[in-house]
C-alpha positions as CSV (number, residue, x, y, z in Angstrom):
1,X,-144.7,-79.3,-76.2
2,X,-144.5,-75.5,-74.9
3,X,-140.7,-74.1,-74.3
4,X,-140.1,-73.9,-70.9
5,X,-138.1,-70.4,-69.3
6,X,-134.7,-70.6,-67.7
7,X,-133.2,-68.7,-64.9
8,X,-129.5,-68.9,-65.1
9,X,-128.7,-68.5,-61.2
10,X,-125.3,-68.9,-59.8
11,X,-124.9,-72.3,-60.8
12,X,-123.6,-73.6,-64.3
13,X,-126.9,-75.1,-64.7
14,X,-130.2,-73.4,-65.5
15,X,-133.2,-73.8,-63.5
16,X,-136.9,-73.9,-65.3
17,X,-139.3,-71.2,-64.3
18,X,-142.4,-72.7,-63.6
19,X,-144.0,-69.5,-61.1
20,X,-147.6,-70.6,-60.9
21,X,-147.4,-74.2,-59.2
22,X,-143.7,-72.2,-56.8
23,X,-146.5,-69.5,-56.1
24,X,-148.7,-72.2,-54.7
25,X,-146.0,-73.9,-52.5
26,X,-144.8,-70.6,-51.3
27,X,-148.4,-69.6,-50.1
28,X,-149.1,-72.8,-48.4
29,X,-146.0,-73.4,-46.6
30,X,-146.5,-69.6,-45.1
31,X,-149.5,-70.8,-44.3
32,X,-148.2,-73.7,-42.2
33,X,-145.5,-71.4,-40.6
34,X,-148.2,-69.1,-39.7
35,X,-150.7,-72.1,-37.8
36,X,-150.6,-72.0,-34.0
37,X,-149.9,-75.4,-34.1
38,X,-146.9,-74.8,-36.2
39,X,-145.2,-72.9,-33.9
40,X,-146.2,-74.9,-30.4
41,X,-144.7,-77.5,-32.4
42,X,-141.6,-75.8,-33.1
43,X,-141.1,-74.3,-29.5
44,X,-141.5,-78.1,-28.5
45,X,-139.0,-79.3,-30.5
46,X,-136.4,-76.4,-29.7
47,X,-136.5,-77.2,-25.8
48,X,-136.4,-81.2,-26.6
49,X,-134.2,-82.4,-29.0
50,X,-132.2,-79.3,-30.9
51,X,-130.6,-78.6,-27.4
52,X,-129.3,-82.1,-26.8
53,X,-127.9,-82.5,-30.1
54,X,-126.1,-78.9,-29.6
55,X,-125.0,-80.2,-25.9
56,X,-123.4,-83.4,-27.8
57,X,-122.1,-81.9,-30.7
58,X,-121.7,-78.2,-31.0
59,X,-120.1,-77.6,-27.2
60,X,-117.5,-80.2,-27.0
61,X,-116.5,-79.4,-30.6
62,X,-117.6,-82.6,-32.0
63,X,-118.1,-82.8,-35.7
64,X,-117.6,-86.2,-37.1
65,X,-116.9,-89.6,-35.7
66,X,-113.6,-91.4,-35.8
67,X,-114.0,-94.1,-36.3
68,X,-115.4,-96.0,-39.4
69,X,-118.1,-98.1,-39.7
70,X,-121.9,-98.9,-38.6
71,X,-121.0,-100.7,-35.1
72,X,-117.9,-98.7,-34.3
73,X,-119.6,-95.2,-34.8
74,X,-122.7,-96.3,-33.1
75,X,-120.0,-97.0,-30.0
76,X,-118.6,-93.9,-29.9
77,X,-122.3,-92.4,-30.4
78,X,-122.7,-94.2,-27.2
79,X,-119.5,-93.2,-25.6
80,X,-121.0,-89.5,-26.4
81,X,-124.0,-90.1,-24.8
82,X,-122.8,-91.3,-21.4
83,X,-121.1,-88.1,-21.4
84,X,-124.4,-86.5,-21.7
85,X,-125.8,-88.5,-19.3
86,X,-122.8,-87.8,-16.9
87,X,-123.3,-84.2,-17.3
88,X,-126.7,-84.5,-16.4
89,X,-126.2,-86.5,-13.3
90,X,-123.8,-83.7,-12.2
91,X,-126.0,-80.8,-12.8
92,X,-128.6,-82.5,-10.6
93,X,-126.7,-83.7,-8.1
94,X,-125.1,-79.5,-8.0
95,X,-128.8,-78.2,-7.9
């Protein structure tokens, strides 16, 4: 059994050092970023669903439900969504 090497990072914990199989990752996940398909994928998703969530969330300063519990947060996830859906309505109804 060969000794592993440790990083000691900002953590209280060290972290083993194994560069040959992170180097490998590393290089194929650039890869990926790097495809055409990759990024038509990502300019899809930006316009679809990362806007909606912001429109829901992040504008009406919504950060965490109320209320506790599978049923009751899925209401007021609903509740939300109307809201969406209201603001929607209006915009095109304006346009």
């Amino acid at each position: 059994m060969t000794k592993a090497l440790f990083i000691k990072h900002n953590t209280k914990r060290a972290v083993p050092k194994k560069m040959g199989a992170w180097l490998e990752q590393k290089e194929k996940v650039k890869e990926l970023l790097a495809s055409e398909e990759y990024k038509t994928l990502m300019k899809k998703r930006s316009t679809e669903c990362e806007t909606v969530f912001n429109q829901t969330k992040g504008n009406p300063g919504f950060r965490n439900f109320h209320l506790r519990g599978k049923a009751k947060a899925g209401t007021e996830w609903g509740l939300l969504m109307i809201r969406y859906d209201f603001k929607q309505l209006v915009r095109l109804m304006n346009a």
